[in-house]
C-alpha angles and dihedrals in degrees: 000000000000104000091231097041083051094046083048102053087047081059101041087055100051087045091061094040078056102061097034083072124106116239109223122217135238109200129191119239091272100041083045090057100044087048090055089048094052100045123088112232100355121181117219119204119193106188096190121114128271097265101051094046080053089060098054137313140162118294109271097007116155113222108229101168107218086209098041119097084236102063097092093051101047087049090062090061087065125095115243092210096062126096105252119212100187130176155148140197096297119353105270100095090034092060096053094043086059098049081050091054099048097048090052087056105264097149098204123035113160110194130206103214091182086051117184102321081066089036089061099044080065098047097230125171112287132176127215136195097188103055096176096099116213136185133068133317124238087249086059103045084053093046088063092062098057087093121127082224121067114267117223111196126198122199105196141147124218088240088053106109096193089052093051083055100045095042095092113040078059093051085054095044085053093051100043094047103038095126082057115023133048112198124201125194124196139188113233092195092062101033099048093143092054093054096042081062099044088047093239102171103168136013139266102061139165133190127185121203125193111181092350083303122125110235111163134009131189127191112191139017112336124182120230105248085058095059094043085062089053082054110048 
């Protein structure tokens, strides 16, 4: 066969193994909500842990934990033929869990990038089986920020893996500019209300106050060296 009519039919043939795939969405809070609404017999996955899914999910959610041992064999309980909503707190384990899901032959996983911290900005519909609610208030989270030093505050969850990285260069930072600088850390997971009201949608995130003023934010991995200058 031609060289070049041989390298044109290969194309021809992953190109159309390439648009016989099915493009998987990715919906907002609010899109994610209107889909599950209009599918018959959805099934809804949060993969976040016990705990978080104790502290407020989506009705009839099922708690598969992404980072549980479990995870694999309670995914096998699932219909493959279903549509699959699956989330977490803000996109990162969800989206693995999907990739999971769709390797392993689920047909249909819609994903919520934004997760619940998006979910709660919008003040959707959550249910909680703890009802007690914990963490700080918005007044004492203010009251933080009345300091004569700059107040660095770093919004972070023990499952995060760029806060993990970026813990203790901040720790350091605390410690070496203490004269100058006040860090707070604080826990999204048990302060979901606070960060509802201060429109925290994804982790990390850091917020630097001078005189109770905002004065510089940051949403996502930051090096060090990044954050010092913030901080001259």
């Amino acid at each position: 066969m031609n060289k070049s009519i041989f390298i044109l039919f290969i194309a021809i043939i992953l190109n159309s193994c390439s648009n016989g795939q099915t493009k998987q969405p990715k919906l907002s809070a609010t899109e994610f909500l209107e889909k599950i609404k209009a599918t018959e017999d959805a099934v809804i996955v949060d993969v976040r842990t016990p705990e978080e899914f104790q502290k407020g999910h989506i009705q009839n959610a099922l708690n598969l934990n992404w980072n549980g041992s479990e995870f694999e064999k309670q995914l096998a309980t699932l219909d493959k033929n279903k549509t699959i909503f699956v989330y977490c707190l803000s996109g990162g384990r969800s989206n693995s869990a999907a990739d999971k899901m769709r390797k392993t032959g689920f047909e249909d996983v819609i994903e919520m990038p934004g997760g619940m911290m998006e979910w709660r900005v919008n003040n959707l519909p959550e249910t909680k089986i703890n009802i007690a609610e914990k963490g700080m208030s918005l007044a004492q989270y203010q009251a933080l920020l009345k300091s004569d030093k700059l107040v660095l505050v770093d919004f972070y969850a023990d499952w995060c893996a760029p806060c993990k990285k970026m813990k203790p260069y901040l720790e350091k930072i605390a410690v070496e500019m203490a004269n100058k600088v006040t860090l707070v850390r604080i826990d999204a997971d048990q302060n979901a209300e606070l960060c509802k009201k201060l429109n925290i949608t994804a982790l990390p995130v850091l917020k630097l106050y001078k005189n109770n003023e905002l004065v510089w934010e940051n949403e996502g991995y930051i090096e060090e060296e990044s954050v010092r200058k913030q901080l001259k």
